[in-house]
C-alpha positions as a Python dict, from the first residue, in 0.01 Angstrom:
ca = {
    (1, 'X'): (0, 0, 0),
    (2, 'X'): (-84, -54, -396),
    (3, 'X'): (-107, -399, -499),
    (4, 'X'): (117, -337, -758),
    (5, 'X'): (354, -216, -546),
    (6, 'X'): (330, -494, -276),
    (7, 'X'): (377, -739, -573),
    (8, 'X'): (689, -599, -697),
    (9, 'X'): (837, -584, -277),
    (10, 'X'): (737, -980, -302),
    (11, 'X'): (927, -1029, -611),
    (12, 'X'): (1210, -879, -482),
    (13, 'X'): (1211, -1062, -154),
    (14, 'X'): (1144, -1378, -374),
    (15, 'X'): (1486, -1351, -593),
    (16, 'X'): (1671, -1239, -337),
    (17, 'X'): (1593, -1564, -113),
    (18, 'X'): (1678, -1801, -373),
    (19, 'X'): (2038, -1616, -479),
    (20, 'X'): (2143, -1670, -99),
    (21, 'X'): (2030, -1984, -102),
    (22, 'X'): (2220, -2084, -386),
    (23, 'X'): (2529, -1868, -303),
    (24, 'X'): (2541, -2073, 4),
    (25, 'X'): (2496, -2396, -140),
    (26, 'X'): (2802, -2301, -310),
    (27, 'X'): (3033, -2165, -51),
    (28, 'X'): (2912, -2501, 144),
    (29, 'X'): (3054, -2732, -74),
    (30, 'X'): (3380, -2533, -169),
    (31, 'X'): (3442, -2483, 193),
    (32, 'X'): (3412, -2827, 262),
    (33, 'X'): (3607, -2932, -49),
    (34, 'X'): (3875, -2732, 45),
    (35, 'X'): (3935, -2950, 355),
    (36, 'X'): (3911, -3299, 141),
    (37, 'X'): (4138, -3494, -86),
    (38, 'X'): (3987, -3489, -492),
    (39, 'X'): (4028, -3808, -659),
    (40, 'X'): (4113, -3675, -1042),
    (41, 'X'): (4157, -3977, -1228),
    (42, 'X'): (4161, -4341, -1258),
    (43, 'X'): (4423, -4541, -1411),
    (44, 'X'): (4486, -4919, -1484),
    (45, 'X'): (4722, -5176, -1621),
    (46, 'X'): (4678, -5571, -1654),
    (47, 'X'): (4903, -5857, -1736),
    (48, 'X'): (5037, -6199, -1644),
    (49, 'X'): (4700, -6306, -1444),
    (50, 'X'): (4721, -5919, -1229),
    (51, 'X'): (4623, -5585, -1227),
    (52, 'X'): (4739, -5238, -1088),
    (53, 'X'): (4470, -4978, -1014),
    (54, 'X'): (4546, -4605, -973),
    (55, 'X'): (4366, -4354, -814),
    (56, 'X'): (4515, -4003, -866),
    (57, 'X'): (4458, -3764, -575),
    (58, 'X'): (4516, -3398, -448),
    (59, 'X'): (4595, -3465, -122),
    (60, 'X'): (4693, -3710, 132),
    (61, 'X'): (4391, -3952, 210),
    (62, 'X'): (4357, -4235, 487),
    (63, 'X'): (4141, -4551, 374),
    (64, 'X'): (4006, -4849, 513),
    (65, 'X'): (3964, -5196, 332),
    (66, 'X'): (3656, -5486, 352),
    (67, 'X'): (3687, -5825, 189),
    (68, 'X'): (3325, -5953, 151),
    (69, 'X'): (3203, -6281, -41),
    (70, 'X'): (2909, -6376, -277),
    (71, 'X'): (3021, -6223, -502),
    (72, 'X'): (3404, -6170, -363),
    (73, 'X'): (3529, -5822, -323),
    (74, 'X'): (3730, -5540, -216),
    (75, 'X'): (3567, -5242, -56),
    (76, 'X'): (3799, -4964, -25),
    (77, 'X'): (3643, -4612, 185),
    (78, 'X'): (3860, -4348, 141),
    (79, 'X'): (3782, -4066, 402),
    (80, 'X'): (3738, -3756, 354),
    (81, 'X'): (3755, -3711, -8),
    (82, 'X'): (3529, -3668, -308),
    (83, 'X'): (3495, -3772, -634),
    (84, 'X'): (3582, -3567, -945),
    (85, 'X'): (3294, -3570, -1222),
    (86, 'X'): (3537, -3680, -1473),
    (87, 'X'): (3629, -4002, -1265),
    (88, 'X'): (3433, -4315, -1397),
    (89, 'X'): (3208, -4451, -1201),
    (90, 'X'): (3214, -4803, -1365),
    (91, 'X'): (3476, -4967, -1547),
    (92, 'X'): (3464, -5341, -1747),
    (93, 'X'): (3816, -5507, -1696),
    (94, 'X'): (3930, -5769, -1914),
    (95, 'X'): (4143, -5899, -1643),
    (96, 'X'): (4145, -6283, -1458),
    (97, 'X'): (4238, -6130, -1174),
    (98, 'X'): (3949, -5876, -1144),
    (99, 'X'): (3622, -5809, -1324),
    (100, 'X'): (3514, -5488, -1265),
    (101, 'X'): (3550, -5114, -1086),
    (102, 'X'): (3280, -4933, -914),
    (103, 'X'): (3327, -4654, -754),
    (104, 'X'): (3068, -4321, -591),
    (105, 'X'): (3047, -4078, -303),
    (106, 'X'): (2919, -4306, -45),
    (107, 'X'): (2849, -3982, 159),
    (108, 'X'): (2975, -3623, 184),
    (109, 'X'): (3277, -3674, 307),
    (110, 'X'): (3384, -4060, 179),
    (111, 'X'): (3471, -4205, -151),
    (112, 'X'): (3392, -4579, -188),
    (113, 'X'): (3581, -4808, -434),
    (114, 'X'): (3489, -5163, -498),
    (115, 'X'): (3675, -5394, -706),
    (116, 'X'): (3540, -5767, -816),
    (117, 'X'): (3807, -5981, -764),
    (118, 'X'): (3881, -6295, -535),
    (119, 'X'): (4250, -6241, -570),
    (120, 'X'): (4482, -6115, -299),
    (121, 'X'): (4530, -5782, -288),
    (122, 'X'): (4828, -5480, -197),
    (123, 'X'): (4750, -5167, -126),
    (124, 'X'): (4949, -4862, -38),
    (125, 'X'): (4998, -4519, -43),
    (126, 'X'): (5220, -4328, -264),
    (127, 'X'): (5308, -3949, -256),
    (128, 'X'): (5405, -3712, -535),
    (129, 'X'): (5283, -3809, -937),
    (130, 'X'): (5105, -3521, -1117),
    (131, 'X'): (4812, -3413, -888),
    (132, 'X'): (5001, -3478, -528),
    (133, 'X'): (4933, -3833, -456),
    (134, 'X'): (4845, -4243, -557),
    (135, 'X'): (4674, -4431, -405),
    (136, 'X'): (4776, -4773, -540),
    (137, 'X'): (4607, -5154, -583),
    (138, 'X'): (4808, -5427, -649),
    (139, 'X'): (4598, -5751, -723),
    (140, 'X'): (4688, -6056, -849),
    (141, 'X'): (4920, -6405, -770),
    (142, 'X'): (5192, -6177, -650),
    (143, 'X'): (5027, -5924, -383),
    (144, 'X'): (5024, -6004, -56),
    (145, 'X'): (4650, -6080, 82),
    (146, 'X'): (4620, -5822, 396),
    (147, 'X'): (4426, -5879, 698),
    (148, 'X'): (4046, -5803, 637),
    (149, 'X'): (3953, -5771, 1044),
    (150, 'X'): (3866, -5389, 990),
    (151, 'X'): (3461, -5354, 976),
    (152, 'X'): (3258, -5035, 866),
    (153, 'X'): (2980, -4982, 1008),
    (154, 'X'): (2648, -4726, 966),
    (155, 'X'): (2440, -4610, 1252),
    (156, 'X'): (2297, -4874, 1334),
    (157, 'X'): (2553, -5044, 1447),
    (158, 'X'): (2536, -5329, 1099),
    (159, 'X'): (2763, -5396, 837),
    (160, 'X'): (2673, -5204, 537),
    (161, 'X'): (2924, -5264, 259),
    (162, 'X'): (2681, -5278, 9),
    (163, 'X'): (2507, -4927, 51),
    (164, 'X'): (2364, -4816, -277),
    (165, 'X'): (2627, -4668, -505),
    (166, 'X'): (2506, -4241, -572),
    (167, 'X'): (2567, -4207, -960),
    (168, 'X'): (2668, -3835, -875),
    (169, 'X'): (2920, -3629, -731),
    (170, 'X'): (2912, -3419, -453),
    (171, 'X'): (2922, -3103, -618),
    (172, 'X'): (2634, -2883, -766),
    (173, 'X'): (2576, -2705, -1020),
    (174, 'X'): (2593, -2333, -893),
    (175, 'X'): (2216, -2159, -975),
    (176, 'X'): (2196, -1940, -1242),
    (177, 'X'): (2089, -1643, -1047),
    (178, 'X'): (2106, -1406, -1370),
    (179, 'X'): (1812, -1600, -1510),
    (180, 'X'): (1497, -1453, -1478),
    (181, 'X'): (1163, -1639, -1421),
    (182, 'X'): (935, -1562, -1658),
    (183, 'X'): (650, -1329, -1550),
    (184, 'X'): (907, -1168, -1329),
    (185, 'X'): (1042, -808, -1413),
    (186, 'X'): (1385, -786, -1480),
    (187, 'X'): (1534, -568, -1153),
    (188, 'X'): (1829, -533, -1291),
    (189, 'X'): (1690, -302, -1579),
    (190, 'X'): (1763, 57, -1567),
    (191, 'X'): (1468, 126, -1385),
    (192, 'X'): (1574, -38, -1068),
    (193, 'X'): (1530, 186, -774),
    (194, 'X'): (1825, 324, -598),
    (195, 'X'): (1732, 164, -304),
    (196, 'X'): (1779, -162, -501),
    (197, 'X'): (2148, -79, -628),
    (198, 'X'): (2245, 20, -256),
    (199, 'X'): (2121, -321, -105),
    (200, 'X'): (2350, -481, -444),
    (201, 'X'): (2626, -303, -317),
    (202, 'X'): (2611, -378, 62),
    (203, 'X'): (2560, -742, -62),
    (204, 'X'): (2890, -734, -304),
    (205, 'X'): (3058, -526, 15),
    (206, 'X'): (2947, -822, 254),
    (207, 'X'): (3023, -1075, 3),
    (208, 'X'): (3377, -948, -2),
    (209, 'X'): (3433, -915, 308),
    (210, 'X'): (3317, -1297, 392),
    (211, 'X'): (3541, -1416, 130),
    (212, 'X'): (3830, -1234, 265),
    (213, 'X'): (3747, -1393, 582),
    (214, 'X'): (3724, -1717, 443),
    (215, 'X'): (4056, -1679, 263),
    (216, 'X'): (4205, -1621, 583),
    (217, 'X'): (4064, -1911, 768),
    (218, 'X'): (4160, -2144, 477),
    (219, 'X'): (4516, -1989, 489),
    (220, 'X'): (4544, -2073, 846),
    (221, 'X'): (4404, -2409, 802),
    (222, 'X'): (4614, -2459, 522),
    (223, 'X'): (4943, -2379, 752),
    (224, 'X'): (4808, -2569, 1022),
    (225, 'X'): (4727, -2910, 811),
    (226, 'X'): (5098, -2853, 638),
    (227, 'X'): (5271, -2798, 963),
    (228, 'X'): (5103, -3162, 1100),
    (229, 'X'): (5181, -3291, 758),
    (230, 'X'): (5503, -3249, 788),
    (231, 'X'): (5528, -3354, 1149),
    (232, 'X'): (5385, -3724, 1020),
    (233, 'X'): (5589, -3708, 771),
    (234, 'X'): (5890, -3694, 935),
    (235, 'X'): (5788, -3959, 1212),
    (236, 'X'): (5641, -4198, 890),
    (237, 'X'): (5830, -4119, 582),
    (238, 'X'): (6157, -4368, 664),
    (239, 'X'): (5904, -4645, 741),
    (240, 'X'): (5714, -4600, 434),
    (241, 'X'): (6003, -4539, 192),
    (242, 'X'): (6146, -4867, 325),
    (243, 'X'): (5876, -5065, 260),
    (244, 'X'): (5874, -4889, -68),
    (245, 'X'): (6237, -4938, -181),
    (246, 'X'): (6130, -5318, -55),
    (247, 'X'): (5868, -5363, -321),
    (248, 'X'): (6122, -5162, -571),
    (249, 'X'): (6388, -5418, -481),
    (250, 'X'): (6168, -5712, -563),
    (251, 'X'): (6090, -5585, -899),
    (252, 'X'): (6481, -5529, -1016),
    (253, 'X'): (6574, -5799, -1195),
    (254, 'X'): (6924, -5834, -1107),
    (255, 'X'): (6827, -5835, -730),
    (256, 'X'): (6953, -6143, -530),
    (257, 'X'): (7152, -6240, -868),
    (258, 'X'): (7493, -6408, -796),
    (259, 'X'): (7748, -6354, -1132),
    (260, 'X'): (8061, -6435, -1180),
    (261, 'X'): (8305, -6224, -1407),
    (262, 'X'): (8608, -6296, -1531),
    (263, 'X'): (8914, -6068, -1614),
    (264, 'X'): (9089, -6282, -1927),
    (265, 'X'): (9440, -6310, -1928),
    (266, 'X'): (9635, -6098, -1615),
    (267, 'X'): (9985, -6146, -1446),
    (268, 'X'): (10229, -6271, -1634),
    (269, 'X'): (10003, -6333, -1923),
    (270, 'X'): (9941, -5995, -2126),
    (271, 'X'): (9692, -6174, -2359),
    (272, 'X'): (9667, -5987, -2688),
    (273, 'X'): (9882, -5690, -2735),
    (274, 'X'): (9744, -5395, -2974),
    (275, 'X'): (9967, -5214, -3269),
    (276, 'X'): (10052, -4933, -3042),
    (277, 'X'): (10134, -5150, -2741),
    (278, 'X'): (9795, -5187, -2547),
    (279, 'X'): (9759, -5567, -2357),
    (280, 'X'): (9422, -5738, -2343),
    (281, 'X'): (9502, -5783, -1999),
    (282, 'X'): (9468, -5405, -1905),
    (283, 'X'): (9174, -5340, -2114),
    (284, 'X'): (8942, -5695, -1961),
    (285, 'X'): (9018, -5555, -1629),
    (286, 'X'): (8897, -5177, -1666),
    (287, 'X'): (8581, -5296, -1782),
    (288, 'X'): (8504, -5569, -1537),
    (289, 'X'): (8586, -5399, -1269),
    (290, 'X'): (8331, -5106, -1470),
    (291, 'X'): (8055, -5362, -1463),
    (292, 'X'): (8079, -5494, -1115),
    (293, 'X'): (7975, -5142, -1034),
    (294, 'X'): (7698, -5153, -1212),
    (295, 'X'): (7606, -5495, -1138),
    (296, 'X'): (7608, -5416, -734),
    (297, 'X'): (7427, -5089, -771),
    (298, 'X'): (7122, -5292, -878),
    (299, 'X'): (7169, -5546, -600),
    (300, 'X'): (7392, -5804, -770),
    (301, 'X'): (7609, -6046, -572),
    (302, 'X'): (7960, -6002, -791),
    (303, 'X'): (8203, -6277, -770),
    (304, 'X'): (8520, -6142, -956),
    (305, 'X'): (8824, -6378, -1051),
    (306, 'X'): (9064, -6082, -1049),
    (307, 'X'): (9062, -5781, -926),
    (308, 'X'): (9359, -5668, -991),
    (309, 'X'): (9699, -5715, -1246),
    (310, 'X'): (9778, -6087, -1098),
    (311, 'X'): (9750, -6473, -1213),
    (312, 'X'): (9449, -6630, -1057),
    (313, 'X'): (9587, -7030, -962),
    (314, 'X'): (9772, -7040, -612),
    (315, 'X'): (10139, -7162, -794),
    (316, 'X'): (10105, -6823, -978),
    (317, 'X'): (10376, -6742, -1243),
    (318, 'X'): (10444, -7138, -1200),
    (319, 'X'): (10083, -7243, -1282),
    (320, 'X'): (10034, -7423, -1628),
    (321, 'X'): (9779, -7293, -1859),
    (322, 'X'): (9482, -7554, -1761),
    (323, 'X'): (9561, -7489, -1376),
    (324, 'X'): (9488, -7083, -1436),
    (325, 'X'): (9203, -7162, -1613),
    (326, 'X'): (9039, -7451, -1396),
    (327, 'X'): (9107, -7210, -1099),
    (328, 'X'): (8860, -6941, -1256),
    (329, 'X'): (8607, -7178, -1347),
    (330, 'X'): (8660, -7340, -981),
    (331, 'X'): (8554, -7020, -813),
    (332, 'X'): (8206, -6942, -1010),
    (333, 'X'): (8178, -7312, -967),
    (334, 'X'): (8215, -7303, -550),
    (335, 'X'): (8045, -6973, -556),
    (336, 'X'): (7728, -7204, -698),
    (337, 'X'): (7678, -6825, -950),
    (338, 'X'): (7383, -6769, -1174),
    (339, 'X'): (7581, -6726, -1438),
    (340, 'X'): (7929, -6692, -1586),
    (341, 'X'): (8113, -6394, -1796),
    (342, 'X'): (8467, -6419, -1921),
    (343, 'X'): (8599, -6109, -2092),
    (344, 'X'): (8850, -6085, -2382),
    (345, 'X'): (8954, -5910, -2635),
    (346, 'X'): (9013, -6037, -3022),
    (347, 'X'): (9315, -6073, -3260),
    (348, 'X'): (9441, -6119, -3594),
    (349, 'X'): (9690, -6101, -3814),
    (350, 'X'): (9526, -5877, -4019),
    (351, 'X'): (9476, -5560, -3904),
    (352, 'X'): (9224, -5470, -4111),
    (353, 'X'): (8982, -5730, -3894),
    (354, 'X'): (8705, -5625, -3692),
    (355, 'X'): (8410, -5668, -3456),
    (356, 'X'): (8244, -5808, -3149),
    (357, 'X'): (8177, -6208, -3084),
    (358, 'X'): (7945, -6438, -2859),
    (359, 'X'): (8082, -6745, -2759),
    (360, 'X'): (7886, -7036, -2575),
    (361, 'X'): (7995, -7405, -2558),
    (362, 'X'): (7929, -7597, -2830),
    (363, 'X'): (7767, -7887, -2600),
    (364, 'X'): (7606, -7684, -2364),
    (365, 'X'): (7305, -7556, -2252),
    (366, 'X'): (7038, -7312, -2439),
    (367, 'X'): (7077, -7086, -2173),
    (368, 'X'): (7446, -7067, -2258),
    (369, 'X'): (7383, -6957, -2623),
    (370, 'X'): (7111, -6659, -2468),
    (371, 'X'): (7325, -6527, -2246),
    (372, 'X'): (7629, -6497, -2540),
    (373, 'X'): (7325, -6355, -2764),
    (374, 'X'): (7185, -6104, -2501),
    (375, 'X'): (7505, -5962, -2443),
    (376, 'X'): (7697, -5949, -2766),
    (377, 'X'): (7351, -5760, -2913),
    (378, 'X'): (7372, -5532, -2605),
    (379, 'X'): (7769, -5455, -2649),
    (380, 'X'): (7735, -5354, -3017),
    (381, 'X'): (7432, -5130, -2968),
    (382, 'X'): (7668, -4943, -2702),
    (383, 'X'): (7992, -4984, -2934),
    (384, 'X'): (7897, -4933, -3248),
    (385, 'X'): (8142, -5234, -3371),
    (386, 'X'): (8034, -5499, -3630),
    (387, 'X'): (7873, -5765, -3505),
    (388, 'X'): (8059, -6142, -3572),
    (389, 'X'): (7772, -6355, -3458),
    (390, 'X'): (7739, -6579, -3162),
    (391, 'X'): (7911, -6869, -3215),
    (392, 'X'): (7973, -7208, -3058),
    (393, 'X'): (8313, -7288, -2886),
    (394, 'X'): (8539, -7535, -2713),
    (395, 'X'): (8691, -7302, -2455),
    (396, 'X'): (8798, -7423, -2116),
    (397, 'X'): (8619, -7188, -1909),
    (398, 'X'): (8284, -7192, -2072),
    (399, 'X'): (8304, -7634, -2094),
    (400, 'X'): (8406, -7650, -1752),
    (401, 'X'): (8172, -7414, -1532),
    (402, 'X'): (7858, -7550, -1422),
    (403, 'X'): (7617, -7262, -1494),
    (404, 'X'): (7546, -7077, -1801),
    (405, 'X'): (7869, -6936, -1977),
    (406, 'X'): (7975, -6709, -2213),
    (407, 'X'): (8316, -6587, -2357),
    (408, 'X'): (8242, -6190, -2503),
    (409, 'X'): (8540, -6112, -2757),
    (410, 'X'): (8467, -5702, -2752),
    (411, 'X'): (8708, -5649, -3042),
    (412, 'X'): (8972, -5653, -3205),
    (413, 'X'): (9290, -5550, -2998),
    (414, 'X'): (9475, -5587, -3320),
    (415, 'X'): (9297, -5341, -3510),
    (416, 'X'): (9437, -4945, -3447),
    (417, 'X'): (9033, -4845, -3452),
    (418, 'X'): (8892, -5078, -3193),
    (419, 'X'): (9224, -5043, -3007),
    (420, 'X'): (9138, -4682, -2901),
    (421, 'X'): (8805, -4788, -2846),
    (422, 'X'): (8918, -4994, -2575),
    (423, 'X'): (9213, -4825, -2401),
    (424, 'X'): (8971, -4475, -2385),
    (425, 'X'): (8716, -4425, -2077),
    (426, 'X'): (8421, -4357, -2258),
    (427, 'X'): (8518, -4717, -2448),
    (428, 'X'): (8554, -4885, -2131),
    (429, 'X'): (8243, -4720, -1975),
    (430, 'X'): (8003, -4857, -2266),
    (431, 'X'): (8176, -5213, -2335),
    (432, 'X'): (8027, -5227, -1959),
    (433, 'X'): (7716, -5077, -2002),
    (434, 'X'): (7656, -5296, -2323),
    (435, 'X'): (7764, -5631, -2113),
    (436, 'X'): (7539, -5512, -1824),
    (437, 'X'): (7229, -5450, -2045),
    (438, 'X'): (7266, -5790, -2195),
    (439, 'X'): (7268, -5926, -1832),
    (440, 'X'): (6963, -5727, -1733),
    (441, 'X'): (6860, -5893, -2133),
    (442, 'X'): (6911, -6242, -1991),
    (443, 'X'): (6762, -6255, -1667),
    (444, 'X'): (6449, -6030, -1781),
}
């Protein structure tokens, strides 16, 4: 054979080694990403001496966590995962309760994250968010340190937390096999021998036909993992949402609260009456029995005086005056509440008068005058009535309760505007709202 000739066969041969060799360098790793959990991003947010770290990832992952000393950390190895390009591998925190994020592909099939930090530490599992899942680190005063008894292990059998971090993903860059070395003559030129295009198109054909395979296998793979997803999911999911809904609960800020609220007026006492015949009595109890809906929905312990058209002291119709109102104050005060609300409406001789007032007693405590604040600036922003300030007062119910008190005037009664306002549902349904959100205002 012509040495020419033999050189070009070597050429050939040459090329067509190294584009299989890349090709399955390729299909390698997307076959085996397929299988694994990306991790697409990493998010954090600090305050109050802690820190939550976010991992965003594709799939559901399983992890194991190391405490180690000198210097104190957190090792995190999340299985069979890898690590997006775009992730950070190092990240400065200007935190007390950690000092920096490391993270690589310990291996092919294992992310490792390490946090510096001797604080205690949460960590849990969340599904859903943009990509499919969260993996989430709580740590700081208020996470609860977990048990650090699991060990990881290499080969040969010793602890090897501190394996050198890999600066680079898992993936690689596909070869270029359109480039040409130079020296070599370009067989894709229209000189290239027929013999040349048929081999091209047997390897498109078998190319094809191994990706349609593989598209298949993944397709049954993907069934089977979803169908054992699901099956875990269904044995797991009530345990995990309630521990969830647990941490949710601890963050509301009206969880565990105990507040009182107080109808005015009731019975045989209409209270105010309004120009077209509307009693302050009627309108005080639509709207606290309004709020003590909302109040329990976020896990609120309501104590109500009245719950329904009656006088609150035992003697009733009898009852003076002071006895009605010392037996409202007396029930907050037994109750041993958080705080106390007494709602009434406003009146005047003039019409014309208008607006919402906060009243705390004059004697009392600060607490007193935030709570009148919080809520009078809530109930405007919802009603839309002028605001009257919050004021200082003498009232029996606010002087004689032993927690922080507030009388809320909403409005005028005795002007024909506010008087709608008050005797409408959607009126009644935001005077609550605003007297809620000053709550929530108060306690947050």
């Amino acid at each position: 054979m012509p040495k020419k000739i033999f050189s070009g066969f070597l050429i050939f041969f040459m090329m067509l080694f190294f584009v299989q060799k890349a090709n399955a360098e390729e299909d390698s790793f997307s076959a085996r990403a397929t299988g694994m959990s990306e991790i697409k991003n990493l998010r954090y947010n600090s305050g109050s001496g802690r820190i939550r770290i976010v991992l965003d990832v594709t799939k559901k992952i399983e992890y194991e966590i190391n405490f180690l000393e000198n210097p104190s950390r957190i090792v995190i190895d999340i299985n069979n995962s890898w690590l997006s390009k775009n992730v950070p591998r190092e990240v400065e925190l200007n935190s007390t309760a950690a000092s920096k994020i490391r993270m690589a592909q310990f291996d092919k099939s294992k992310v490792r994250l390490v946090i510096e930090t001797s604080a205690e530490n949460n960590t849990f599992y969340l599904p859903g968010g943009e990509f499919g899942g969260r993996l989430v680190i709580d740590i700081g005063a208020d996470a609860e340190k977990p048990g650090f008894d699991e060990k990881v292990k290499d080969d040969s059998g010793e602890i090897t937390v501190d394996k050198p971090f890999q600066n680079e993903p898992i993936e690689t860059e596909p070869t270029d096999i359109t480039k040409v070395p130079d020296g070599v003559p370009n067989l894709n030129s229209k000189e290239k021998s027929n013999e040349d295009k048929k081999a091209k198109k047997e390897a498109e054909k078998k190319e094809k036909e191994e990706k349609k395979e593989r598209e298949k296998r993944e397709k049954e793979e993907k069934k089977e993992r979803e169908k054992k997803e699901r099956e875990e999911k269904k044995n797991k999911d009530d345990k995990n949402l309630k521990e969830i809904d647990k941490k949710l609960n601890e963050m509301t800020t009206l969880e565990g609260k105990k507040i009182a609220i107080d109808a005015g007026h009731g019975g045989n006492d209409p209270g105010a009456i309004g120009p077209s015949g509307v009693m302050e009595k009627t309108v005080t109890l639509k709207v606290a029995l309004e709020l003590e809906k909302l109040l329990e929905a976020e896990g609120a312990e309501v104590i109500m005086t009245r719950r329904t058209d009656i006088e609150v002291a035992e003697r009733g119709r009898k009852a003076t005056d002071i006895e009605e109102l010392k037996s409202r104050c007396d029930i907050a005060n037994e109750a041993k509440v958080d705080i106390f609300v007494s709602i009434h409406a406003d009146s005047f001789t003039n019409p014309a008068s208008r607006g919402t007032t906060g009243y705390y007693y004059s004697k009392g405590s600060a607490n007193s005058r935030k709570l009148a604040d919080c809520i009078r600036s809530a109930l405007i922003e919802q009603i839309k009535t002028p605001s009257r300030g919050t004021q200082p007062c003498n009232f029996y119910v606010v002087r004689n309760t032993d927690m922080p008190a507030t009388l809320i005037e909403l409005g005028f009664i005795s002007n024909p505007i506010e008087e709608a306002l008050m005797n409408s549902k959607e009126g009644v349904q935001k005077a609550a709202q605003g007297i809620f959100d000053g709550i929530e205002d108060y306690f947050g």
